[in-house]
N, C-alpha and C positions, 0 to 999 in steps of 0.2 A: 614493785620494788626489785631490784638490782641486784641479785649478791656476787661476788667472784669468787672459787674459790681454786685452792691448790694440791695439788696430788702429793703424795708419799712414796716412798721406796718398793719397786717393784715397776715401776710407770715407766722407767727407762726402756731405749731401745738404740739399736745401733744406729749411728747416723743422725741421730735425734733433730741435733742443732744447725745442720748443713743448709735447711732451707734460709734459718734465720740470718744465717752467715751472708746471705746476698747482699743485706741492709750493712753496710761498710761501718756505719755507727755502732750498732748491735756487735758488731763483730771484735767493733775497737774496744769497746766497755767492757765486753768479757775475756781478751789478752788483758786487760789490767787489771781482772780480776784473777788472772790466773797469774800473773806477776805479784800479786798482793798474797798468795797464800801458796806457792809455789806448785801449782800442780796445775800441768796442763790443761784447761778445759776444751782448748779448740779441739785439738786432737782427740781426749776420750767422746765429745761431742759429733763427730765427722766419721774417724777411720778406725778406733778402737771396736774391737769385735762385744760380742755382748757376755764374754768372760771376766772382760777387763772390765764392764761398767758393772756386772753384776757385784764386784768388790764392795762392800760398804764405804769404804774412805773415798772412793771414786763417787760410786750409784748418789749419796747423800747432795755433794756441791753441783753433781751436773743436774739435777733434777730441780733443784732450787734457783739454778741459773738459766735454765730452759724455761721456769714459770716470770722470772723478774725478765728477763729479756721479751718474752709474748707480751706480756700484761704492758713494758714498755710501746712494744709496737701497737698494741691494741689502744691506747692512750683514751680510755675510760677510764671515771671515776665512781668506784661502788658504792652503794649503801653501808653494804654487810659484805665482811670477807672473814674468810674461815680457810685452814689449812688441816689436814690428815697427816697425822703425826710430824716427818718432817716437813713440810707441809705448812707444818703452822709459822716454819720461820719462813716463808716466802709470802704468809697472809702479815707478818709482823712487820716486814716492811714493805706491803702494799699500805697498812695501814699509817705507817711513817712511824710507828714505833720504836725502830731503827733504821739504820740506813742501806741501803743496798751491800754496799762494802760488807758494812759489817756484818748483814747478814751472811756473805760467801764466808767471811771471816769465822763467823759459830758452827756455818756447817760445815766447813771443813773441818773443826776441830771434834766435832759430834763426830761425826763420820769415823774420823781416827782414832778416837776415845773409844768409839761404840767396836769396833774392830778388835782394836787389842781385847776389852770386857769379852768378848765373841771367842779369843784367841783362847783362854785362859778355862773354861769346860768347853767339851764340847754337849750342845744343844741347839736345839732347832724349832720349826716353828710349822703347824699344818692347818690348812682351811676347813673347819665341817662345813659344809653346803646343804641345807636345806635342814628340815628337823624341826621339834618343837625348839624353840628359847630353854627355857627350864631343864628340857633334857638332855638337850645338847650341854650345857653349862655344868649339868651334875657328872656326866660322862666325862668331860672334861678332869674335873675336881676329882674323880676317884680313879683316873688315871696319873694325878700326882700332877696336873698341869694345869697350866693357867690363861683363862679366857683374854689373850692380851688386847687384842683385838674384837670390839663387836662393832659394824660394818653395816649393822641391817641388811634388807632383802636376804634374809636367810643364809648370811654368809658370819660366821665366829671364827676367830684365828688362835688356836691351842697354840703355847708354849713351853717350853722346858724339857725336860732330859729325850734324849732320843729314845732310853726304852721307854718313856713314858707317851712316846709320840706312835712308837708300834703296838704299844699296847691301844692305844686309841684307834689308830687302824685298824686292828684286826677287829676290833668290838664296839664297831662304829653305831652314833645313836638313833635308832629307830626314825626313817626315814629321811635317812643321812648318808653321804660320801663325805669320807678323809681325804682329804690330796696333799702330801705334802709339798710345801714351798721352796723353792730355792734358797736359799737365805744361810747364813753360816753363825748364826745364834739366835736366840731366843731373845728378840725385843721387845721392849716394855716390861718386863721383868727385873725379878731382882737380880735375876745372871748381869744385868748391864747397872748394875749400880757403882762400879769401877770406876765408869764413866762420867757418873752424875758429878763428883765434886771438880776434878779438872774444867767441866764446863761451866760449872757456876759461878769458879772466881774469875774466867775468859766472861763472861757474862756480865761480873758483878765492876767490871771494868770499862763496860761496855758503857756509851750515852744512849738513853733511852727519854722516850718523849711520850706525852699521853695519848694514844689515838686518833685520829682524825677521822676511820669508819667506825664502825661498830666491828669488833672483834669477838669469834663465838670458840671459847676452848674444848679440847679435846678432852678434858679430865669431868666433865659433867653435862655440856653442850651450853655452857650457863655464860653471857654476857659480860664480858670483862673489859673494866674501865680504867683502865688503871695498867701503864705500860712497861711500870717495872713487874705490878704482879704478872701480868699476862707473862714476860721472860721467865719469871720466877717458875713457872708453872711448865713454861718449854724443859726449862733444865728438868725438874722433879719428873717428868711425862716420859723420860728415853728408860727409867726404871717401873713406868706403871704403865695399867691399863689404855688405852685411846678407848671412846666412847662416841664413833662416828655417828651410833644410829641418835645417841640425840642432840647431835648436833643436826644432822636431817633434821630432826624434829624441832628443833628450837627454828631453824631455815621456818618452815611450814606455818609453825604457831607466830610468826613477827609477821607473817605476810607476804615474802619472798615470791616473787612471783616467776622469775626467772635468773639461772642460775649459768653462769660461765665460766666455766675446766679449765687455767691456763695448761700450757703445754707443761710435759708431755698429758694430753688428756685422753679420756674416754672412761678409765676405771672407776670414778666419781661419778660421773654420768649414767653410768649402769646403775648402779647402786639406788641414784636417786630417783632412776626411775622404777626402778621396784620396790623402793619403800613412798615414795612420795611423787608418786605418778601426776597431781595435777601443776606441779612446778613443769613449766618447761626449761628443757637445759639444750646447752650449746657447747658441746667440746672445742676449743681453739688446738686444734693441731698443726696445724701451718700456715705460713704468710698468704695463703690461697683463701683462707677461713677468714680471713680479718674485716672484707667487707660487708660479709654475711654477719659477723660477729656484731661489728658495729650498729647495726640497723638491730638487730635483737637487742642490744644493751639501751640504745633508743628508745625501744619499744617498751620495757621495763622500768628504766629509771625515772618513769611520771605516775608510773601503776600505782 
């Protein structure tokens, strides 16, 4: 069985989108998406350095259009599709739950919502790496932060106040590294609940359809069928926890047999194979990838 799925913030890189830019189509469909929500894509995609993308109101639309553009050219259709955090609106309309459009359309305004909520404390966000689960999670908790992020393969992403981010630093959990993130708030938290109502009634505006793959959310790894909940669930998601590792896990217990990264990929890929090493996965990171991709999606979609 087939799954595809999609990356979240941080996956960007300069340049990202110049390969896909060859394909004159791909190229046209994302000037009218940068036409439809006013903000450059070609440009932060090609020649923007990795200052400007690391912006949230930027990093959020180019990363979502770099997954629906591959998954275009890749022109497979999945079983199972799942997205990480933002993420999940590029699996929302893999699964036709909404439209392409309108997905550039939600993330760019996440993106801008998440930014100003970002604007307004400052706080931030840091990786523990390695550690028990339990201890890492109480270290967390009694530094005043919160596990916004768990990721599996022994990777937890702490949130909230910057003293509360060096205090986790310095008295990091037993068989643990801290590293802090790039990032210029604290996501998935209630620091970003600013955000959550502006995008709900952009959302609640929104046409929305019932699924066409099996769609796996971020809030439990639990199977959702139902296309206004799944939305319902994106908006409520930009103030809470992601729970990647059981969505790994839900991948694993359906039978999933092989997994493909749209662009920009790789950091899914890792992940899955340190918690769910006998998936084999495929990261799509450029038009060079796609014949190799195809023949793996082949080879999955009868398993």
């Amino acid at each position: 069985m087939l799954a595809i799925i999609a990356p979240g913030q941080g996956s960007q890189s300069p340049g990202m989108l110049s390969a896909w830019f060859k394909d004159s189509t791909l190229r046209d469909t994302c000037a009218a998406w940068s036409d439809d929500i006013g903000t450059d894509l070609l440009t932060l995609g090609t020649t923007a350095d990795a200052e400007e993308i690391k912006d949230t109101a930027n990093a959020q639309p180019l990363i979502v259009a770099a997954g629906l553009l591959s998954f275009k050219a890749l022109g497979v259709t999945p079983s199972v599709v799942a997205g990480h955090s933002v993420g999940e609106i590029t699996a929302a309309a893999l699964a036709t739950i909404i439209s392409d459009a309108d997905a550039i359309r939600i993330v760019h305004a996440r993106g801008v919502e998440m930014a100003k909520a970002a604007a307004i404390t400052q706080a931030g966000m840091s990786a523990v790496l390695g550690g028990e689960r339990e201890a890492v999670i109480a270290a967390i908790a009694s530094a005043g932060l919160v596990a916004a992020n768990e990721n599996g393969g022994g990777q937890i992403v702490a949130a909230g106040s910057l003293a509360g981010l060096e205090k986790l630093s310095a008295n990091p959990p037993e068989g643990a590294r801290v590293r802090a993130l790039a990032v210029a708030g604290a996501f998935h938290t209630s620091y970003m609940q600013p955000a959550v109502e502006p995008l709900r009634a952009l959302v609640a505006r929104t046409l929305v359809h019932e699924p066409r793959a099996t769609i796996i959310s971020n809030k439990e790894g639990a199977l959702v069928s139902d296309g206004r909940e799944f939305m319902d669930r994106i908006v409520a998601q930009i103030a809470n926890p992601v729970r990647w590792d059981l969505c790994m896990s839900t991948l694993k217990s359906m039978g999933v047999t092989g997994i493909i990264e749209l662009a920009p990929a790789g950091t899914l890929v890792g992940l899955l194979k340190r918690a769910e090493p006998s998936i084999e996965t495929f990261a799509l990171k450029s038009p060079d990838d796609l014949d190799a991709a195809q023949k793996f999606a082949a080879n999955h979609s009868n398993s």
